[in-house]
N, C-alpha and C positions, 0 to 999 in steps of 0.2 A: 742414395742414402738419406739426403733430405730428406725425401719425401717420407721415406718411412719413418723418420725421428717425429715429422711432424704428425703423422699417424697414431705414433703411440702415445702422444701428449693428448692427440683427440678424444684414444681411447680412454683412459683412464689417471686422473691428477695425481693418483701414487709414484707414477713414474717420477714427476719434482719433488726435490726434497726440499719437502715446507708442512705446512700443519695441513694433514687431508682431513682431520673432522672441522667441521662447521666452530666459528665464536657464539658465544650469546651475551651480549650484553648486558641483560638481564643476572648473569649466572647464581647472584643471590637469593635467586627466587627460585630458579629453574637449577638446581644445583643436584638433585637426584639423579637426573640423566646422567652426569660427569662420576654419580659416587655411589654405589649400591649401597653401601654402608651405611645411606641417609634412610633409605626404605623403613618407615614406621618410625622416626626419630620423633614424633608429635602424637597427641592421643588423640590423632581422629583421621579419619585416608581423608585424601588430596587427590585430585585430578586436574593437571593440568594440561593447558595446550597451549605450544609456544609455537609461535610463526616469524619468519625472518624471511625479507627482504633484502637482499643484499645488493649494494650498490645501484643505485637505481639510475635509469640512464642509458648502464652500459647493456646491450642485446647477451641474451642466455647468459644473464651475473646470477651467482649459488638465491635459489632458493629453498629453506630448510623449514619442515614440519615435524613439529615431534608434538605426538599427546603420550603422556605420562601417569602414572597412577599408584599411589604407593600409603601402606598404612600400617596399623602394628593388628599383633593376632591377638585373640584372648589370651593364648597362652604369654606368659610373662616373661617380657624380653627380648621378645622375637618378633621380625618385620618381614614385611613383603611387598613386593609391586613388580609394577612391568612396562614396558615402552614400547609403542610402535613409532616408525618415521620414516621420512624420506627427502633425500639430499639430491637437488637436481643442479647440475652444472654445466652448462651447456648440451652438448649429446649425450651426458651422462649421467646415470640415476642410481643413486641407493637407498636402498630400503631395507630396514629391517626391524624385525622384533626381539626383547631381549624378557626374560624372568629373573626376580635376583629377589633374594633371601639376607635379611642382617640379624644378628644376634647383638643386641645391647648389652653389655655386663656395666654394672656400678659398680664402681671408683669410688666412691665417696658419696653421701646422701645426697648432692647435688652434684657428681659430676660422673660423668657413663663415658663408656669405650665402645663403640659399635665395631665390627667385623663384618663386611660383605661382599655376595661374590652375584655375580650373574651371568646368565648364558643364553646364546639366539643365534638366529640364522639372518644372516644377510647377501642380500642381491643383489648384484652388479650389473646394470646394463648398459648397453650403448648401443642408441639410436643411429645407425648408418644413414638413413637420409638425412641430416640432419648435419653431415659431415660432406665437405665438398673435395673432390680429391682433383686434380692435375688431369690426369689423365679418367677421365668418364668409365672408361670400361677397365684401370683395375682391377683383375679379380681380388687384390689384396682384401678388401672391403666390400660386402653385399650391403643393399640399401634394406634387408629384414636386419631386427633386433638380434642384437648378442647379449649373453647373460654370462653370468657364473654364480654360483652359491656355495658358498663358506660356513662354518660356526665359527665363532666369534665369541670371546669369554672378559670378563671384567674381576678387576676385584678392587677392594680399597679400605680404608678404617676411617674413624670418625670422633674424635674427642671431643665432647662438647659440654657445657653446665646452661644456667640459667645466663649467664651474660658474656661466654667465647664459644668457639669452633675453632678447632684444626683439623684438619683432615688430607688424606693423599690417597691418588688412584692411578692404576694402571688399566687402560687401555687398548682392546688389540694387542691382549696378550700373545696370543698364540704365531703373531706375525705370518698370518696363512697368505702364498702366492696364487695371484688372480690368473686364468688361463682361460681366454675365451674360447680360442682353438683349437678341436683336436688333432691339426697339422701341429702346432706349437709343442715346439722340445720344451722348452724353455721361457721364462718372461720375465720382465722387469718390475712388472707391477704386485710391490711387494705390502702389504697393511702393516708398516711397521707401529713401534710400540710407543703409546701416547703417556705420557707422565704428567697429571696433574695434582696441584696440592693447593691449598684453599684455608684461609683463614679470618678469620674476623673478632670483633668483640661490643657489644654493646653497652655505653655511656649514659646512663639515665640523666637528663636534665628538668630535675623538676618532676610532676607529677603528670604534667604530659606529654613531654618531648623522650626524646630516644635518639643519640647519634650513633649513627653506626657504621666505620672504618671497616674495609673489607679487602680482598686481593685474592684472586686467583690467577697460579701461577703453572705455566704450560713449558713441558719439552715434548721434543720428539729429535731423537739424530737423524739426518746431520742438521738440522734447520738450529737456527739462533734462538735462545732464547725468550719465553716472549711472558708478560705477565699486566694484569687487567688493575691498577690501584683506585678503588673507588669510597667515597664519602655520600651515607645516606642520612636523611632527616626521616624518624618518623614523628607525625603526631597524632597523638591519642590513639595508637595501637591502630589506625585507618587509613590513616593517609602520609604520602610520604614523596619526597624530592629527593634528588642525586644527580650526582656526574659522576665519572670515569675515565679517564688516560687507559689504551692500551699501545704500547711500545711496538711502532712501527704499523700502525694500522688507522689508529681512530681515535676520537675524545668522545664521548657519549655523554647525553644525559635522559634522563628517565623520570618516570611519576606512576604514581599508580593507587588506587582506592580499594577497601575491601568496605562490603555492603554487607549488613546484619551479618556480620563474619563468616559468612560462608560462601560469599560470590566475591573475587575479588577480580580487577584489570588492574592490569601493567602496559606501561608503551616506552617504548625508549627510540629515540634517535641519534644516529651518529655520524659526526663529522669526518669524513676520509682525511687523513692527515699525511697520505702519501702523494703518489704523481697521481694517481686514479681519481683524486679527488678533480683534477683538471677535468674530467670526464661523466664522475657521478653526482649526482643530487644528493646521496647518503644511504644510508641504511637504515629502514625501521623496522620495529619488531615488536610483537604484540604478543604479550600474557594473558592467558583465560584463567582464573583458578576458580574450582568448587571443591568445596569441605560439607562433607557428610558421614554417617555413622559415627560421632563423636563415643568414646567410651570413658571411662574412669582410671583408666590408665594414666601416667603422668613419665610420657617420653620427653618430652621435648622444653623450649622454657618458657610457653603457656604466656609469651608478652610478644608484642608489634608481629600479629600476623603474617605482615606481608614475607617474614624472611624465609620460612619452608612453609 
C-alpha cells in the first residue's frame, strides 16, 4: 500500500491538499492570469511572459511559464485575451490554454465594474521514466507518457477607478477528476476550486513618486489559508521597488523598468521562509511586458504602468 500511496503523489500533486496552481510573486503585474475580468482593463493590449523558477537547488522544483495577452475591443466596454502555459513539477506537466472575454460597465465617471469569464483546455502528463519504482518491472507504471485532458473554466469581477482595485476569482471551477487509466474506476486526483481575491490602492507622493499597497489573497479547501501582503514604490510612471511577505512560503522582493512605455522587465527574488529554505538558493522570476495597438479608449487609470 506504500508503494502505491507513493505512486499517486508521483502521479499527480492534486492528490495533497495544498495550493496546486503555481505563486507569482509578481501577481501585480501579472494579475490577468488569476482574474479574466482584468482582460482589456487599459486602452492598449499587453503581452506578457512571466517565468518562474522555483526553488532553486532543489532537483525537478515547479517550473512555471505563462505568456499572456489581453486588451479592450473597439466596441465599448468589452475586453479580451488569452493565455498559454505550462507547469512542470517533477514527472509532471500542465499545460494549458484558456480564452476569456470581460464586459466593463461604469459606476461612476471614474469608477467601472468589470465581469469575466474564461474557458480552455488542459493537459496532464506524467513522465514514467522519470519516476523510480521499487520494484523495476511493476506493471503498475509503463516508462511511456500519460496524459489526461479536461476543460477547465474561470470567472471573476473587478472594481477598480484611477487610484484602487478589488477584485475576486474563482478557479477550477468545474472541479473536473484527473483519470490517467482506463483500468481506473475511480481517482483521487481531484482540480479542486481555487478562490482568489486581490486588492490594492495607489498613494500619490508628489509629482513623481506612487506608493502602492497591495495583497492578494488565496483559498483552496482543505489547505490553510494563505495571502501575499506587499508595498511598491513607483517613480515617474518607470521604474519601481518592492517587497512582499507570503504566509508560510516566502519574503520577496522585486524591481522592474518600463522603456519608452511599451517594453517593460520585472524580476523578483524570493527568500524561502520555510524548512526548504535549508535546501534552496530561492526563487526567481522574470516579467517580459510589451504594449501595443494603444487606442482612445480610456479603461484603465493611464498612471505607473508597470501595475497591469
Amino acid at each position: 500500500m506504500r508503494k502505491y500511496f507513493f505512486i499517486l503523489l508521483a502521479f499527480f500533486p492534486l492528490v495533497i491538499f495544498s495550493q496546486q496552481l503555481p505563486h507569482y510573486s509578481q501577481y501585480m503585474i501579472n494579475d490577468y492570469v488569476m482574474n479574466p475580468a482584468i482582460g482589456g482593463k487599459n486602452n492598449y493590449f499587453e503581452g506578457l511572459s512571466a517565468n518562474r523558477y522555483q526553488w532553486g537547488g532543489i532537483t525537478d522544483a515547479p517550473r512555471t511559464y505563462v505568456l499572456s495577452v489581453n486588451g479592450p475591443l473597439k466596441f465599448e466596454h468589452m475586453g479580451i485575451g488569452g493565455q498559454l502555459f505550462t507547469d512542470n513539477v517533477g514527472p509532471t506537466r500542465r499545460t494549458g490554454f484558456y480564452l476569456s472575454y470581460a464586459y466593463h460597465a461604469p459606476i461612476t465617471e471614474k469608477i467601472k465594474l468589470a465581469f469575466g469569464l474564461s474557458a480552455g483546455i488542459l493537459q496532464f502528463m506524467v513522465d514514467g521514466q522519470k519516476i523510480t519504482l521499487h520494484d523495476a518491472g511493476d506493471l503498475i507504471l509503463t516508462n511511456a507518457l500519460q496524459s489526461c485532458l479536461t476543460p477547465d473554466f474561470t470567472a471573476g469581477f473587478y472594481l477598480y477607478s484611477d487610484r484602487f482595485w478589488i477584485g475576486a476569482s474563482c478557479l477550477q471551477i468545474q472541479q473536473n477528476k484527473l483519470k490517467f487509466f482506463d483500468y481506473m474506476s475511480g481517482t483521487a486526483s481531484v482540480m479542486n476550486r481555487h478562490y482568489y481575491g486581490m486588492l490594492g490602492y495607489k498613494l500619490p507622493l508628489g509629482d513623481d513618486f506612487v506608493l502602492e499597497p497591495s495583497a492578494l489573497l488565496k483559498f483552496v479547501n482543505p489547505a490553510p489559508f494563505q495571502f501575499d501582503i506587499s508595498l511598491r514604490a513607483i517613480y515617474k510612471q518607470k521604474v519601481w521597488l518592492g517587497g512582499s511577505f507570503r504566509n508560510r512560503d516566502a519574503i520577496a522582493i522585486y524591481t522592474g523598468y518600463v522603456f519608452r512605455e511599451n517594453l517593460m522587465l520585472g524580476y523578483s527574488y524570493d527568500f524561502t521562509t520555510t524548512d526548504l529554505g535549508n535546501y534552496s538558493t530561492g526563487t526567481h522570476e522574470l516579467v517580459i511586458g510589451i504594449r501595443f495597438n494603444r487606442s482612445g479608449l480610456k479603461r484603465g487609470d493611464g498612471t505607473a504602468p508597470p501595475t497591469n
